[in-house]
Every structure is written in structure tokens, then in C-alpha cells.
C-alpha positions as a printed NumPy array, in Angstrom:
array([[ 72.947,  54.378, 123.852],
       [ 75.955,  56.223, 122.146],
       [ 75.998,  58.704, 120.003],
       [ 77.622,  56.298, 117.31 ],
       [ 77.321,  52.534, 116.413],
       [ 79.689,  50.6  , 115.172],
       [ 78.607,  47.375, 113.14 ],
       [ 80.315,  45.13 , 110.563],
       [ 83.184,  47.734, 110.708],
       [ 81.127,  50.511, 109.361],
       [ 80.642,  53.511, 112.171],
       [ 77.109,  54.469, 111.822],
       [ 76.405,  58.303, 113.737],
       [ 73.285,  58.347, 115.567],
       [ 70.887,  61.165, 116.487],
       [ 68.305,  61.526, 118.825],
       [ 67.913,  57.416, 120.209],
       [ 65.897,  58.498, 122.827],
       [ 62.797,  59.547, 120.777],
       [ 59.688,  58.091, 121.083],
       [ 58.399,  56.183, 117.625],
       [ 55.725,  53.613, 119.75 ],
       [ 54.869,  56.321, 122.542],
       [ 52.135,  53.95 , 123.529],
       [ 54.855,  51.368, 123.763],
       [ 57.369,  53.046, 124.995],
       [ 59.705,  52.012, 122.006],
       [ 62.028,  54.428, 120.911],
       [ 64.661,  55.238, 117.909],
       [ 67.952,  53.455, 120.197],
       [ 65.059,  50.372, 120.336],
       [ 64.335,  50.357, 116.917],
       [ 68.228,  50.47 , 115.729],
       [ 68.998,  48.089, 118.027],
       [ 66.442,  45.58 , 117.078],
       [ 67.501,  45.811, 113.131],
       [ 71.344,  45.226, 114.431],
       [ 70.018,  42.348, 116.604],
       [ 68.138,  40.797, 113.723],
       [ 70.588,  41.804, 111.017],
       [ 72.141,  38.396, 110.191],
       [ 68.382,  36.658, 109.793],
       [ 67.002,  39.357, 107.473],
       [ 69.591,  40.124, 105.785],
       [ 69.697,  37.517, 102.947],
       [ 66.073,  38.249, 102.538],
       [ 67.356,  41.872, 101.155],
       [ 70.278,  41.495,  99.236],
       [ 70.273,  42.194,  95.992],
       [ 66.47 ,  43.857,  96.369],
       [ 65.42 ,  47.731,  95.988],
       [ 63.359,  48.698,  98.702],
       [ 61.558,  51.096,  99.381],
       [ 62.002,  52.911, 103.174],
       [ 58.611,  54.11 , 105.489],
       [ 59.723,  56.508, 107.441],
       [ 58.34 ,  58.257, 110.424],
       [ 60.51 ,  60.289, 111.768],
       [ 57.921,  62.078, 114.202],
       [ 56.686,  58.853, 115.588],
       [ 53.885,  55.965, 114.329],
       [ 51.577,  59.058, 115.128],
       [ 53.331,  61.37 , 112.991],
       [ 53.355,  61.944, 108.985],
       [ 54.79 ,  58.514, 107.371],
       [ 56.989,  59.829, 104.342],
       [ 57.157,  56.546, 101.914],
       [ 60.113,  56.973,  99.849],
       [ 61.93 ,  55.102,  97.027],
       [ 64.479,  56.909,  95.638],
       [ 67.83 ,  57.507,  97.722],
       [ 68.703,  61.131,  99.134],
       [ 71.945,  63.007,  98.415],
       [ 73.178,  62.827, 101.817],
       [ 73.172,  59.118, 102.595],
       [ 76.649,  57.778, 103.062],
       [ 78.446,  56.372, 100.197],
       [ 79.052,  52.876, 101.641],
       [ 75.   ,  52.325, 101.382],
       [ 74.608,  50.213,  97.79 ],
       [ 72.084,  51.661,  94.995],
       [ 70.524,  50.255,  92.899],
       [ 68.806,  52.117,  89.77 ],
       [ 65.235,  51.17 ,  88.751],
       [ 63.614,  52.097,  85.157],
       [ 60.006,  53.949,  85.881],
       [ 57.93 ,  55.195,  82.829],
       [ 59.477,  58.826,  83.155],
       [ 62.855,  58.281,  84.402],
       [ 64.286,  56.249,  86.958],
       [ 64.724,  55.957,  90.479],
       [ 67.694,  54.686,  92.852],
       [ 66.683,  52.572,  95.548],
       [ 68.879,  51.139,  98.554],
       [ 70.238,  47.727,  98.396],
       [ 70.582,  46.045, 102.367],
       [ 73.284,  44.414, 101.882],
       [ 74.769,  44.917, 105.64 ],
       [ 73.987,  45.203, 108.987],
       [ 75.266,  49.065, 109.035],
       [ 72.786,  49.492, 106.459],
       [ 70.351,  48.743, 108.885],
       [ 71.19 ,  50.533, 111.21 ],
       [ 71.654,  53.695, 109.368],
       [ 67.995,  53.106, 108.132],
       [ 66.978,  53.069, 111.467],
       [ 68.407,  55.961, 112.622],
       [ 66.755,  57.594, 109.897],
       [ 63.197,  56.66 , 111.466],
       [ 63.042,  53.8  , 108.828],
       [ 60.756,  51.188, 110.7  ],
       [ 59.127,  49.576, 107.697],
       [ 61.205,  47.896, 104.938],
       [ 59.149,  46.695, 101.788],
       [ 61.227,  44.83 ,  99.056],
       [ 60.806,  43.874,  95.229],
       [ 59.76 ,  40.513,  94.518],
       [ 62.824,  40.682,  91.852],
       [ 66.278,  40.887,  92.132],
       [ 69.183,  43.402,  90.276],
       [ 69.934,  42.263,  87.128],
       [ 66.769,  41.168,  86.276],
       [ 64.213,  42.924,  88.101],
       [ 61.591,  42.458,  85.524],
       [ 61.524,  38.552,  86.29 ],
       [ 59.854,  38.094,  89.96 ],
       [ 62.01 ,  35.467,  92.015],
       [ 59.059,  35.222,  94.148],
       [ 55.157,  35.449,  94.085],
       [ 53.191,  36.315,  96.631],
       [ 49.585,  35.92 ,  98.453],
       [ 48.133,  38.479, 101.198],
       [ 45.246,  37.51 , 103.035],
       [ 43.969,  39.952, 103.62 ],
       [ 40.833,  39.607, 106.46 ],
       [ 37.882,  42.01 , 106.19 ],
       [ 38.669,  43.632, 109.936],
       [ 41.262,  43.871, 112.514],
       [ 39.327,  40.524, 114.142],
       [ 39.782,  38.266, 111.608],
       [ 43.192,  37.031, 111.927],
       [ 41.368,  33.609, 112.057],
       [ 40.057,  34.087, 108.902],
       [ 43.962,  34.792, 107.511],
       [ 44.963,  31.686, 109.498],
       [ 42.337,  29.47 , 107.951],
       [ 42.857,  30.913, 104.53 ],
       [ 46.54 ,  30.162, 104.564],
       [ 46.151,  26.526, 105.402],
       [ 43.462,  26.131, 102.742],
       [ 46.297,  27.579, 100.351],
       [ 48.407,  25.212, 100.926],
       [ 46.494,  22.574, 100.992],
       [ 45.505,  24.003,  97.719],
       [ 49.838,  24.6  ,  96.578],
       [ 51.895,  21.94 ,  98.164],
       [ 48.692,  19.121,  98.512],
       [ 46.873,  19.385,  94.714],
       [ 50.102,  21.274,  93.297],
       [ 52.952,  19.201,  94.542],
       [ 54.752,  22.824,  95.099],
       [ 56.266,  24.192,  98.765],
       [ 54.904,  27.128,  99.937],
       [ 56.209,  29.049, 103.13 ],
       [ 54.404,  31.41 , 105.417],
       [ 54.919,  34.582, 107.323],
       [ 52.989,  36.994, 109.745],
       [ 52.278,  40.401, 107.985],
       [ 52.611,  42.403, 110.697],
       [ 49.164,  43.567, 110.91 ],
       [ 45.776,  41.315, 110.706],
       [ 46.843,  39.176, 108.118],
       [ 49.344,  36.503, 106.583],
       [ 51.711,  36.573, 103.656],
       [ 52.153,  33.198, 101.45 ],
       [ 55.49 ,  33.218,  99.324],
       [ 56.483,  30.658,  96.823],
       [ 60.113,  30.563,  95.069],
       [ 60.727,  31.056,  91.336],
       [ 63.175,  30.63 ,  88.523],
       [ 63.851,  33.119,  87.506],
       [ 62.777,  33.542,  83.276],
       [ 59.612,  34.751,  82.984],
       [ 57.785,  38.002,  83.325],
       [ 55.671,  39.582,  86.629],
       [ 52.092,  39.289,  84.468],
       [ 53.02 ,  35.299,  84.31 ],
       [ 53.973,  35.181,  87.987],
       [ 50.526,  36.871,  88.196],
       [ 48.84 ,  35.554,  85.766],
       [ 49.462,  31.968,  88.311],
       [ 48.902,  33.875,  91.523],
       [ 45.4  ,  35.193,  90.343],
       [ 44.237,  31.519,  88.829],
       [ 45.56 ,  29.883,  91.933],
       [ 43.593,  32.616,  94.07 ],
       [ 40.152,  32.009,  92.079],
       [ 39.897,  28.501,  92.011],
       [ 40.576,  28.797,  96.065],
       [ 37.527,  31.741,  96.308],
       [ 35.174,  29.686,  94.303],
       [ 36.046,  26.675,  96.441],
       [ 35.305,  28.953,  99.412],
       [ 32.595,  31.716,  98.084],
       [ 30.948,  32.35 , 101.18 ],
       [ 33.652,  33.832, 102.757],
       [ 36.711,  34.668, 100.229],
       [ 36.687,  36.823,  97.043],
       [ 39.382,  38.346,  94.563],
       [ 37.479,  41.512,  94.428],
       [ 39.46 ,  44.694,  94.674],
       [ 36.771,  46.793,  95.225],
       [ 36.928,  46.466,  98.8  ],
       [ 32.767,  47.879,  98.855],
       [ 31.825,  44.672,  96.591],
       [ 33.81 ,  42.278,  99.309],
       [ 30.859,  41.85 , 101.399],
       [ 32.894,  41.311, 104.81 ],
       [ 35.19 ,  38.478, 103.145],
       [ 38.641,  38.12 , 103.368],
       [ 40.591,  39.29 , 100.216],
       [ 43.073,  37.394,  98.124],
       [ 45.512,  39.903,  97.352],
       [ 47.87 ,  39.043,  94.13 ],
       [ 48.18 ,  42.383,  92.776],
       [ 51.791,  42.686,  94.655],
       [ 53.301,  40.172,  91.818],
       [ 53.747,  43.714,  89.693],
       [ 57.227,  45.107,  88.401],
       [ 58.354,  47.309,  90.887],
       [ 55.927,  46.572,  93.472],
       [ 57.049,  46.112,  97.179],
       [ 56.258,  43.597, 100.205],
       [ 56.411,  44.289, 103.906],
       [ 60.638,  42.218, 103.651],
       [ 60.509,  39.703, 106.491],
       [ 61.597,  40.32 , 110.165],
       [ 60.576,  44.129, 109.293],
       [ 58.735,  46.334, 112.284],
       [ 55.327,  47.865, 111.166],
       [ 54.203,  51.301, 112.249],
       [ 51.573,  49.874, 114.102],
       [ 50.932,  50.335, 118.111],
       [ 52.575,  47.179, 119.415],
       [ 56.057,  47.135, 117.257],
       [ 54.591,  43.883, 115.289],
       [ 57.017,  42.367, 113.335],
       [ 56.308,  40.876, 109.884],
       [ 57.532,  37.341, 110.64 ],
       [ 58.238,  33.651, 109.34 ],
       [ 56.844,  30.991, 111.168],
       [ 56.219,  27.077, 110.221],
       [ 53.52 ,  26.079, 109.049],
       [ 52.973,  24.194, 112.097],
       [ 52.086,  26.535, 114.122],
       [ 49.978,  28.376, 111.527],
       [ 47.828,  24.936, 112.086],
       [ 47.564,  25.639, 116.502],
       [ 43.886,  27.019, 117.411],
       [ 46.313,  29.76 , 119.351],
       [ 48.566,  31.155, 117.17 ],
       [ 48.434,  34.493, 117.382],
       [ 50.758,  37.194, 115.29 ],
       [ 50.586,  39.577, 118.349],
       [ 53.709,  37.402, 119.994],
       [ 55.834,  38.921, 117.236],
       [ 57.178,  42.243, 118.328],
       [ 60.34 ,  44.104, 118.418],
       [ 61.086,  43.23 , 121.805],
       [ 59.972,  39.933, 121.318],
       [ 61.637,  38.362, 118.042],
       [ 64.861,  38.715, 118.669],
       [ 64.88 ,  36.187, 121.39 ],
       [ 62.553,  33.938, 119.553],
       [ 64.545,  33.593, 116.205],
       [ 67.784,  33.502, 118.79 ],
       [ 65.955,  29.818, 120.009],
       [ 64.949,  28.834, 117.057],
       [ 66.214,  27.644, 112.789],
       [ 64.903,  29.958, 110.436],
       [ 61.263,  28.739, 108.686],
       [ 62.169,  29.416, 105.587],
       [ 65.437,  27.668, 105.441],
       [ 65.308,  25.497, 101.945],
       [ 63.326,  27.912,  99.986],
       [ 65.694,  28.359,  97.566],
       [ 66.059,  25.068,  96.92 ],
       [ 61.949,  24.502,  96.518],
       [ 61.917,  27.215,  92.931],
       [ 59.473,  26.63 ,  90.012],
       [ 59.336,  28.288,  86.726],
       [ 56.2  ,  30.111,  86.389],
       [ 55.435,  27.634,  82.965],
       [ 55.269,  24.817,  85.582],
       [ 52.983,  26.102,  87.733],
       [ 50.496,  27.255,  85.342],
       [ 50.719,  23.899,  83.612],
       [ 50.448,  22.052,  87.03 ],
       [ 47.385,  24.407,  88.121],
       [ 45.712,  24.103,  84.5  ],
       [ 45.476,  20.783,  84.634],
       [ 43.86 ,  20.843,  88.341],
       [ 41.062,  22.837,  87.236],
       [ 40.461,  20.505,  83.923],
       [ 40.203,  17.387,  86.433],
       [ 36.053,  17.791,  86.479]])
């Protein structure tokens, strides 16, 4: 690979492409900026207009992961910032808003991308909530896969809402629904954790809402505690630091329901030809929002039908 990328018109220098980040994989920095400019046009509206936050591992997935949020002095102008209120000051995130961005993220040994659930302008109202099933053990993706259908049943079947679906990357599955943007993240919450206990006591034997991961007792864990101001998901079509390059994917719902699916066919060297072959899942989400009134109304009076 070069020693320099150019990419929307933006030339992005590159160092070192021949280091190993997967050694077991063989995968190394020229891979991983080459996958995010391959993939750049499909994840890119799923980060505009979104801080993220950048893991980095610049010695490799068997190296120190530094997880940082707030923007260094020395990347390039052209890379968008956005500025983020904490309790004690604030912080300036990146905004993805091109593929050079990408790319320069990569080169900095960027291979996991985790985004607000808000946009700028009005981060404190969530556009999006979120659901991780989360399985109690690296072999209980079936458990994730069983979970998620039982969701939707639970979202789109007794709800009337549309969920969509996407691989996590790791053992798990992410659910996403749209919002209107309006109200607050402890609403968006306040619905995700509701929606997540009636679902556990439909299913006690084998899902909880506990957080205490000692008081799960091997059961798969509905995560909502993501729907938070300033809180971060693995952004779709990101790589995770994992051995294997998985990518954090979306996928139909269809095959979510196929004895077979497996996340493991989701890899760096893998997704670019399959999203190449294929419409994007989640096309239409925008146009499937709720207001977080609606679905609390909606779910309230589920759970008052005896």
C-alpha cells in the first residue's frame, strides 16, 4: 500500500500499513484502512452528525486498547468536532462525516467506532434506543438469536412498532428502534427498561435485567443501560478488537430467524463483498420513528391487558 491515500479528495498520510493488529489473522493496519474506505459509503450515514468515541490499539488487539473521547491537537483540521457538555467541562469528539475521516481513524489504529444514540444539536434527546443481548458466555449466540426474535415479536407484533437488528460483533445482538426526536434519554430508557422486563418475566428461566452480572445465574442479560446521555454503541459496519476481525453488522431479520445464522460470517475481509451483493437492512428506518410518549403509552397499555 502507499504511503498516502487519497479519498473523497482529502490526501490522508499513512504510517506503518504493514503492522500486524489481528496477528492471529494476519490482518494488518493497510487491511484495516482499506476495509473502512471500502465500507465508507454504507456506514457513513450511520455517523454523521454523531460524537464518537475512537478504541484504539495501536500495538495490536493484543496490545493496550487506549479508549478515547476527546480529539488530540494534532489531528488534521478537515476532521469535524463536535463539543460535548460533561459535569466538569467538556469534551470534543470527532464527527465521521467522510470517508477520509475514516481512513485517517484507521491509520491511527482506530478499529472500534462507538457512537451516541443522539445527534448535534440536540444530543440530550436520543434519536435511537437500544437493546444488547447480551448471552451469559461466548456459546450462547443462540440464546442472543432467540432473544432477539422474542423482542420483536414482543415490538413490532404486540407494539405495532419496527425494530431492526444487527450483529454486535462479539457473542451477542444489538436491537435498535428509531425516535423523534423531543424527549429526554431517562424516557427513551425509562421504555427500553419496561419493554425489557415484561420480556424477562415472560421468559424468567433464562433472561433477567440484572446488572449484577453474579445475581444473573447463567441467563442472558437485557442490556438498556446504553440509552444514557453521552453513552456510546459499537456504530454499525465497525471492526471489533476481537481475534477474527468481526464486524458489528446489520442483517434482516430473516436471517436472524435461520437455525444457521451465525455472526462469525461477518468479518473484515468478509463484509465488504457481502454488503457489495446486497440493499442495506436498515434501509427505511428513518421513516419507521416514534416519540418516546407513544411507546410508553402503546407498551402501558400491553401490560394492563390482564
Amino acid at each position: 500500500m502507499a504511503e498516502r491515500l487519497t479519498v473523497g479528495g482529502i490526501t490522508v498520510e499513512l504510517s506503518h500499513p504493514g503492522k500486524d493488529l489481528f496477528p492471529d489473522a494476519g490482518i494488518t493496519k493497510g487491511d484495516l484502512i482499506a476495509y473502512y474506505r471500502d465500507v465508507a459509503d454504507r456506514m457513513l450515514p450511520y455517523l454523521r452528525d454523531r460524537p464518537l468515541a475512537m478504541a484504539r490499539y495501536p500495538d495490536g488487539i493484543d496490545g493496550q486498547r487506549i479508549f478515547q473521547k476527546n480529539v488530540p491537537d494534532y489531528f488534521p483540521g478537515w476532521i469535524r468536532r463536535a463539543e460535548v457538555k460533561k459535569q466538569d467541562g467538556v469534551l470534543h469528539h470527532v464527527i465521521c462525516d467522510k470517508p477520509a475521516t475514516l481512513v485517517y481513524l484507521a491509520n491511527q489504529a482506530c478499529i472500534e467506532l462507538h457512537v451516541f444514540l443522539s445527534r448535534t444539536g440536540m444530543l440530550q434527546e436520543p434519536d435511537q434506543v437500544v437493546f444488547d443481548l447480551d448471552p451469559p458466555d461466548a456459546g450462547g449466540f443462540g440464546l442472543a438469536r432467540r432473544a432477539a426474535l422474542l423482542l420483536r415479536d414482543l415490538l413490532e407484533g404486540d407494539l405495532g412498532i419496527t425494530p431492526y437488528v444487527k450483529t454486535t460483533g462479539g457473542k451477542g445482538l444489538h436491537v435498535h428502534l428509531a425516535l423523534n426526536r423531543g424527549s429526554g434519554f431517562d424516557e427513551a430508557r425509562g421504555f427500553a427498561r419496561d419493554a425489557a422486563n415484561l420480556l424477562a418475566s415472560r421468559n424468567p428461566d433464562w433472561m433477567t435485567t440484572e446488572q449484577r452480572v453474579q445475581h444473573r445465574g447463567g441467563r442472558l442479560y437485557l442490556d438498556i443501560m446504553r440509552n444514557a446521555y453521552a453513552q456510546t454503541v459499537a456504530a454499525p459496519y465497525t471492526v471489533r478488537a476481537r481475534p477474527g476481525a468481526h464486524v458489528a453488522t446489520p442483517v434482516r431479520w430473516q436471517e436472524v430467524e435461520d437455525d444457521g445464522f451465525t455472526p462469525a460470517r461477518f468479518t473484515l475481509r468478509t463484509v465488504p463483498d457481502i454488503i457489495a451483493g446486497r440493499d442495506d437492512p436498515w434501509t427505511g428506518m428513518t421513516r419507521h420513528r416514534y416519540s418516546t410518549a407513544a411507546l410508553r403509552s402503546r407498551l402501558g397499555r400491553l401490560r394492563d391487558v390482564p
